[in-house]
C-alpha positions, 0 to 999 in steps of 0.5 A: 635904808631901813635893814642892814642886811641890804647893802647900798650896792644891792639898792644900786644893783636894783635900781639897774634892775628897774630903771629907778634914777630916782633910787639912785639919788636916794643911795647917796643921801643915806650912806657916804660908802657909795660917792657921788661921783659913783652914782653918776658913773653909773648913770653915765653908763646905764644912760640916766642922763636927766639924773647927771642934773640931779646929781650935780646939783646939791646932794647931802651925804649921810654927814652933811658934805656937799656934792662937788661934781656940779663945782668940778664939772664947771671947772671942765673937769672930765668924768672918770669913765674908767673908775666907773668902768671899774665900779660897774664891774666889781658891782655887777660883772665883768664889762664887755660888749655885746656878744652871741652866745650858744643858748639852750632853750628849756621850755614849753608853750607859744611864750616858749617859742616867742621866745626861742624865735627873738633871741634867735633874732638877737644873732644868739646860737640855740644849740639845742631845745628841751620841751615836754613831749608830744601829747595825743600826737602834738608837739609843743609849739616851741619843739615845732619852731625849733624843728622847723630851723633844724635845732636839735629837739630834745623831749625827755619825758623827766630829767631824774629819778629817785632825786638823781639826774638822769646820765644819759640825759645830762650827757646829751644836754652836756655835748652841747656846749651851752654857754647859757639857760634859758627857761621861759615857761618850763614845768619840769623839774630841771636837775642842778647839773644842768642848771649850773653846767653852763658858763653863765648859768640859767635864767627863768621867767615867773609871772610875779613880783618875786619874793611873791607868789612863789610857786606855780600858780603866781598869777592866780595868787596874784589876783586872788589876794587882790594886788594891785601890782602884778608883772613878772621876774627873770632870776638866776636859777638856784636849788631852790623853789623860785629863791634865785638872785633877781635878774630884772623885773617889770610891773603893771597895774592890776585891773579891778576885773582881769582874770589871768588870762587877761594879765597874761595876754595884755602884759606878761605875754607880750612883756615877758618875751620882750624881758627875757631877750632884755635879760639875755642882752644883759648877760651877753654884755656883762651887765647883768645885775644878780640881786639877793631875793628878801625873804622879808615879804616873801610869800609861797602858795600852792598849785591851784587845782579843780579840788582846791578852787571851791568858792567859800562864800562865807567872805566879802564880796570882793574876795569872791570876786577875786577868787573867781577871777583868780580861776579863770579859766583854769581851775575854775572857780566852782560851788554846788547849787541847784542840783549841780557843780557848777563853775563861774566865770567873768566876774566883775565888781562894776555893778553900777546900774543893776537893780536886785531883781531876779529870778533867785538862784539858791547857793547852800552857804551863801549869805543870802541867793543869787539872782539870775538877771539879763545881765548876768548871775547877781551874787552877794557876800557876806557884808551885802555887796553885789559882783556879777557873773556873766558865764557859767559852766554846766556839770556837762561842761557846756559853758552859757552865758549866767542870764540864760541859766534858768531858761536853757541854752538852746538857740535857733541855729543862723542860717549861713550864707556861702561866704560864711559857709565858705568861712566854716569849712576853712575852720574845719580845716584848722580844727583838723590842724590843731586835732590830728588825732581826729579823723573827721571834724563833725559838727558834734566834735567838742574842742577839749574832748578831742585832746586840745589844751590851753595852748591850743585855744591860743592858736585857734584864737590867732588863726581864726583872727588871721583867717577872718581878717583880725576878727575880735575874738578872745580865748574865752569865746572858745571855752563858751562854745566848744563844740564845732558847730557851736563855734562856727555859729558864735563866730559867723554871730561875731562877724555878722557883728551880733554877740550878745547872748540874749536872744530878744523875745519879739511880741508881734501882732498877727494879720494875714493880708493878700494871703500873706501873713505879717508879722508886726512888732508894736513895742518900742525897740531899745538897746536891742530889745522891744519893751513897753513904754513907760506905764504901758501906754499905748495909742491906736494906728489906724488902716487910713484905707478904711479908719479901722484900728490895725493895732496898738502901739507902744507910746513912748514918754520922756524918761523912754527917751532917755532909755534909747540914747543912754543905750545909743550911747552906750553902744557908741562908746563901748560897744563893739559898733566902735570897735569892729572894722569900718568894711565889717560895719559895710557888711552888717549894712550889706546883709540889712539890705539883703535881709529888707530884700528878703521882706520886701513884700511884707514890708510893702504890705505893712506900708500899705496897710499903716501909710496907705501907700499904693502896694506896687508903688511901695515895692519898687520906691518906699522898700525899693529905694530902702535897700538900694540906699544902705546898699549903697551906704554900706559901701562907703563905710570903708572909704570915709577918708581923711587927708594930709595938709601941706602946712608951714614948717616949725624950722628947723623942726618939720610938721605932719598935719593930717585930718581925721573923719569921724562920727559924731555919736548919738543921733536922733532921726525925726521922719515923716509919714508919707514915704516912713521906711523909705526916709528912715532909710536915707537918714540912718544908713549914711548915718550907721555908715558913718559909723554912730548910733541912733535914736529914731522917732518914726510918725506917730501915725506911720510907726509900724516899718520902722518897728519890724525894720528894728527886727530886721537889725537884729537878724542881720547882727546889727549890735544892741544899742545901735539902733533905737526906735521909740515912736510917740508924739513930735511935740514930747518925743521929738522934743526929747531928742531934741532937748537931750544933752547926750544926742550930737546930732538931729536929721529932721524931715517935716514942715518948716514950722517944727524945723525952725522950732527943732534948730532953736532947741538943738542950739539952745540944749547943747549947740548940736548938730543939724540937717534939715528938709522942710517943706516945699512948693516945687515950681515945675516950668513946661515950656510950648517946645516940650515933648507935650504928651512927656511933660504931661505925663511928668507933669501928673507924676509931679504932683499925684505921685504917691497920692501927692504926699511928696516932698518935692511935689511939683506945688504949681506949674508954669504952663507956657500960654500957647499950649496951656489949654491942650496940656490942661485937657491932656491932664483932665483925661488921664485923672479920669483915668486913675483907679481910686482903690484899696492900696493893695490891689494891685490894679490901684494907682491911686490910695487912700491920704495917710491919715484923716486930719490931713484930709480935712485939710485938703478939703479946706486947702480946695475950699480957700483956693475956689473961695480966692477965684481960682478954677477947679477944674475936677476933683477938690472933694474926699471920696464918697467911701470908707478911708481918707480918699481924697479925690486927684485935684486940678486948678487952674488960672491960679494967679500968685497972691492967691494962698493955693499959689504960695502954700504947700498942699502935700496932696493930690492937687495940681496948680496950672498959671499961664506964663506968656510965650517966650517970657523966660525971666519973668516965669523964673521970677514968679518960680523964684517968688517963695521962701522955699527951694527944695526942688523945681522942673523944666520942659524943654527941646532947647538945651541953652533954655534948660540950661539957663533956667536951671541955672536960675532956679533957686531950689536944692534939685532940678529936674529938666525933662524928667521929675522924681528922678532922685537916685541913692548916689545923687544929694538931696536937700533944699535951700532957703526955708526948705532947710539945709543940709543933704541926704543920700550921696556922698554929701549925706556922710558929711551930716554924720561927721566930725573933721579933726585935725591932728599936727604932728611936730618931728 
């Protein structure tokens, strides 16, 4: 106790007020006029029970007495609860229980009803509502509330004049018998015969941390003298300016970058509502505290209007800072510069990162220009620290984001789909709700020009999120787009999951194909923007139909690598991909399918064009099979599922325990060349699914799908940073990934050597996780009871298809002896069948091999298996023309130490070995004889046969009568040293989780 002028049972009065136990021990040892023993009566009635402890224990008075609770209450000595009674009364009113009153409700505004409704709830009487009236044909919420239960509605236009109160108007006020004022959020000035008529006063609510910031602009003080403490007071109303006796009041921590309306939507809102029926609880139970306001500390500032809120640039950066949010968004902190008044909004300190680069912004009177960056407006004070700006509003009063201040905010419009569309004219209803006096809502209708007011962005904000199923959507978003249209098309970017304000500029290279032009994005894709590689380095991507160079691609190095996951990770753990709802992140997945759907054709063009995939073959699996797997994936987003576990009972104390599915974080993705969009595709729809990021190395020699499949994310509003694509070499880029310690998880798709190396480098850099498919020599076993001319052609789709770049290409067949000859002939004439041709006439079932060093290897892979004795019965040469043709192979009499026999070839090359009739385990054993297990067949009519062999068969899929057959719903992985882990089904989810489990203990 440093001032006289304070009593101890002011001090107790407050630590009532703000729940203080620990002042209230303090009161004891610093003045003997307050006993021990009325502390702890005062704890036994506001329910300090841990302070009894506390109290009892050894607390000296001012004179050095020693406490003697702790020695009466040993004796079984019982508390006095009527001398404590008595005290409580004598120091803050009379004791009763609770009680309803008859209320009177003087306000205005959503707090104002939020309000009105609670203590409604509370079982109080409001006997009458006072609030502003109407304005441009709308009434004020509260009034609205209020009619709607049949109060009595009062909308007096002013309560006085020339400094006295109105008798009709105190009159009506006065014949309603009130026992109580309640002023939540109340503008007018109220005359004293009002406020003092009723039996227990009034009480106001005011946004600060009284005796400072009286006055009506609180919040806007509070945070431009930068405090660190902000909250609320509920005070007795008196004849002066915000002067009365506190009632109760609640404090928050003020955060570096709240505006106001951030302080009030996250605390004085939802915390004011609950202080005042707190407040009035008390009343109604005599327990209310009536503390004298200090004038000591006590501060008053103006209101702030649009005259007053010029930004003085003259001071440091901080204070900048705090003045802009200090008016945001109401005045609005403004300058002139550039030829116009211009006001600021969202200003933040948090700068970390930015580089002072830009385009320069002139401000007359500032220490040195801003600069326009695409992050926003950077502004500098007068001791050279930076704040950063992201909005500004135009004279016109268009608000844009700062990036785009130099370059305009003109953006092509989205086009809408029916449900969106659907979605647009229910706002327009809404909009025709909050605007009455507007007969038809355009699209040129402007918001704030047609009458609508702060209040009114609230209720637009809160049923636009009811009607879009809890859509994350600010009050900001509003004033950034205030035209209908203008919002319709921010909120259909928000549902579709894409607002960010940059537009990304997309550098293509041009080819007109078939008459179809393309259009090919060739830089690398991070954070949602295509960028050069580090030091601009590129390399060719060669058309394998005739070696010509289509074009030059970005070659991304190792610091791009770190680029793409910190912008993965960024998005992960701040962005809106974690935030939006799991069914909307199946609806952006949904609308990417429908947009590959879209472009199908180009898409097939271009994997024509760069893998040398056969158009036709293209179209229907390597695209086809792209958009049914994130259809399919974009469908279970919204039933990943946890699971609650029946554990042992702590007794007498019973357990909940439950488990969590979650994503894992940043995934890196490594896919193949021979189907490049199509493994893409089932690697990272289960894993957006899943709901992580990612970092994808197409192969350096298939890099185009991948490139305009980025493109396609950011059309269907996919948010930046989600997906990343950075082609470059396996051994830096993949390593990379590899290596990072901010990368969770690996999907790989390659030969078995690289995967082995890949899963020593994830244990090894931070234990990730990992999945993968490797390589294979599918057995397919054709037994003399097929159906010969279906297994013959299963049998030429086993191997040939897509050129025989396959993962589960039927590596050698297993022919039964006493149809080997018939089903080796039956080949033989539908190879010369096969039309070896430009991948993109549509006549072609036969390309040209992705690339010319895997040709070579053909050709040598043919040149060992006739070297070792085995029978080349056509084929085994490249084709006499440009590209890397390779001409459909087949071999027989391969017998099993032969390398055709053991290795992969990944080409169009079929091995045939005889097995003796009827010798089923021995063929299952010679199937069995490889370290790898990715796929195998059966042809058979006996169903126990086919179903013993594929019991037998060691591989991750069977095939029995059919081969290729792989479907989205269905899993898909090897075993062995074919890799583990699954693609597509339900089963791929499982590779981009996390389970957690979580007990609870009640």
């Amino acid at each position: 106790m440093c001032c006289t002028s304070v009593s101890c049972e002011d001090v107790l009065h407050l630590c009532v007020l703000r729940g203080c136990a620990a002042s209230l021990c303090s009161v004891r040892t610093c003045c003997t006029s307050v006993s021990c023993e009325d502390v702890l009566h005062l704890c036994v009635l506001i329910d300090l029970m841990a302070l009894k402890m506390c109290v009892s224990c050894r607390v000296q008075g001012a004179q050095g007495t020693t406490c003697g609770i702790g020695a009466n209450r040993a004796k079984g000595k019982a508390l006095d609860t009527g001398r404590a009674e008595a005290w409580f009364t004598s120091a803050v009113g009379v004791f009763q229980p609770s009680a309803a009153m008859k209320i009177a409700v003087i306000g205005q505004s959503l707090f104002g009803q939020e309000v009105y409704c609670q203590l409604r709830k509370e079982g109080h009487e409001v006997v009458g509502v006072f609030t502003i009236p109407d304005k441009d044909g709308k009434a004020d919420p509260l009034g609205l509330e209020a009619e709607k239960d049949g109060v009595p509605v009062f909308k007096f236009p002013r309560w006085r004049a020339r400094g006295q109160a109105l008798p009709e108007v105190v009159g009506k006020y006065q014949a309603l018998g009130a026992e109580l004022n309640v002023l939540p959020f109340c503008s007018q000035f109220i005359p004293m015969e009002v406020i003092n008529a009723p039996r227990h006063g009034s009480i106001i609510y005011h946004p600060s941390l009284l005796p400072r910031h009286r006055g009506a602009s609180a919040i806007n003080w509070t945070l431009i003298h930068g405090d660190k403490k902000g909250g609320f007071s509920i005070f007795w109303a008196d004849d002066g300016l915000d002067t009365g006796d506190l009632l109760l009041q609640k404090e928050c921590e003020v955060l570096p970058d709240d505006t106001v309306s951030t302080l009030y939507n996250r605390f004085l809102f939802p915390e004011g509502i609950k202080g005042m029926v707190q407040a009035v609880r008390l009343i109604s139970e005599g327990k209310a505290p009536r503390l004298r306001q200090p004038e000591e500390g006590a501060t008053y500032e103006g209101i702030q209007k649009k005259e007053t809120a010029r930004i003085n640039w003259d001071q440091p950066a901080e204070a900048i800072h705090n003045w802009i949010r200090g008016n945001d968004k109401v005045p609005g902190a403004w300058t002139e510069a550039c030829g116009q008044k211009l006001t600021f909004f969202n200003s933040t300190l948090n700068t970390s990162g930015l580089v002072a680069e830009g385009e320069a912004f002139p401000i007359p009177g500032a220490h040195r220009p801003g600069l326009v960056t695409k992050a926003g407006l950077i502004l500098f004070g007068n001791d050279d620290k930076m704040l950063l700006v992201k909005n500004i509003q135009l004279e016109d009063g268009k608000m844009i984001p700062a990036s785009q201040f130099f370059k305009g905010s003109a953006s092509s419009d989205l086009e809408l789909t029916e449900e969106e569309l659907a979605t647009a004219e229910a706002v327009r209803s809404t909009w025709m709700r909050i605007l009455p006096n507007i007969p038809q809502v355009e699209d040129s209708t402007d918001f704030f020009k047609s009458g609508a007011a702060s209040v009114d962005v609230v209720r637009l904000v809160e049923e636009v999120k009811e009607l879009c199923d809890g859509l994350e959507l600010e009050n900001e978003d509003v004033y950034m787009a205030t035209t209908f249209k203008d919002f319709v098309q921010l909120l259909v970017r928000k549902l579709r999951g894409e607002d960010e304000e940059d537009q990304c500029v997309i550098n293509y290279v041009e080819k007109t194909v078939k008459k179809l032009t393309l259009q090919m994005p060739y830089q690398l894709f991070i954070g949602g923007e295509f960028v050069d590689a580090e030091g601009s380095k590129t390399y060719d991507t060669v058309n394998p139909t005739d070696g010509s160079v289509i074009c030059q691609v970005s070659l991304a190095q190792a610091s791009d690598v770190d680029k793409a996951v910190a912008a993965a990770k960024e998005a992960f753990e701040n962005g809106l991909w974690g935030k939006i709802n799991a069914r909307d992140r199946g609806r952006l997945l949904y609308r990417l399918a429908d947009l590959m759907e879209q472009h199908q054709e180009e898409l097939a063009t271009i994997e024509a064009l760069d893998a040398g995939a056969v158009y036709t073959l293209a179209l229907k699996t390597h695209v086809g099979m792209s958009i049914q797997t994130f259809r399919y994936f974009a469908g279970w987003c919204d039933k990943i599922q946890g699971a609650t576990i029946p554990i042992n009972q702590a007794r007498p104390n019973r357990n909940l325990t439950l488990t969590k599915k979650e994503p894992v974080g940043v995934c890196g993705i490594v896919i193949p060349w021979n189907y490049p969009l199509m493994m893409l595709s089932w690697k990272t729809a289960a894993c957006l699914a899943a709901g992580n990021t990612v970092v994808i190395k197409p192969a350096q020699v298939t890099p185009l799908t991948a490139l305009k499949f980025a493109e396609l994310t950011l059309k269907a509003g996919i948010p930046k940073g989600v997906v990343n694509i950075i082609p470059g070499s396996g051994s830096l880029v993949g390593q990379r990934l590899s290596d990072h310690p901010d990368v969770r998880k690996i999907g790989f798709t390659g030969s078995t050597e690289v995967g082995k190396h890949i899963m020593k480098s994830c244990a090894l850099s931070n234990v990730k996780k990992v999945s993968l498919e490797l390589g294979g020599k599918s057995p397919l076993i054709i037994f003399a009871d097929c159906d010969l001319n279906k297994a013959v052609q299963m049998g030429m789709s086993s191997v040939f298809f897509n050129k025989g770049e396959n993962c589960i290409a039927a590596g050698r067949l297993f022919v039964e002896d006493s149809i080997h000859d018939q089903f080796v002939q039956k080949v033989v004439e539908e190879v010369g069948k096969m039309k070896i041709g430009n991948p993109l006439d549509r006549d072609t079932n036969h390309g040209p091999q992705n690339h010319e060093a895997h040709l070579k290897k053909l050709v040598e892979y043919c040149q060992r298996g006739v070297k070792e004795g085995a029978t080349l019965v056509c084929g085994g040469n490249q084709v006499p023309r440009p590209g890397f043709f390779f001409q459909p192979t087949v071999f027989t009499n391969v017998e099993d130490h032969m390398y055709i026999a053991k290795e992969e070839s990944f080409g169009p090359i079929m091995i045939i070995s005889r097995f003796a009739d009827g010798d089923v385990d021995t063929v299952l054993s010679r199937a069995n004889a490889t370290e790898f297990g990715l796929a195998s067949g059966v042809f058979t009519r006996d169903i126990n046969n086919a179903l013993y062999v594929s019991d037998k068969l060691q591989a991750g899929t069977v095939f029995v009568n059919t081969y290729n057959k792989t479907d989205v719903a269905a899993p898909f992985g090897g075993f062995k040293q074919s890799g583990f882990g699954k693609d597509l089904g339900e089963a791929a989810l499982n590779e981009y989780l996390r389970v957690k489990t979580v007990t609870f203990e009640y």
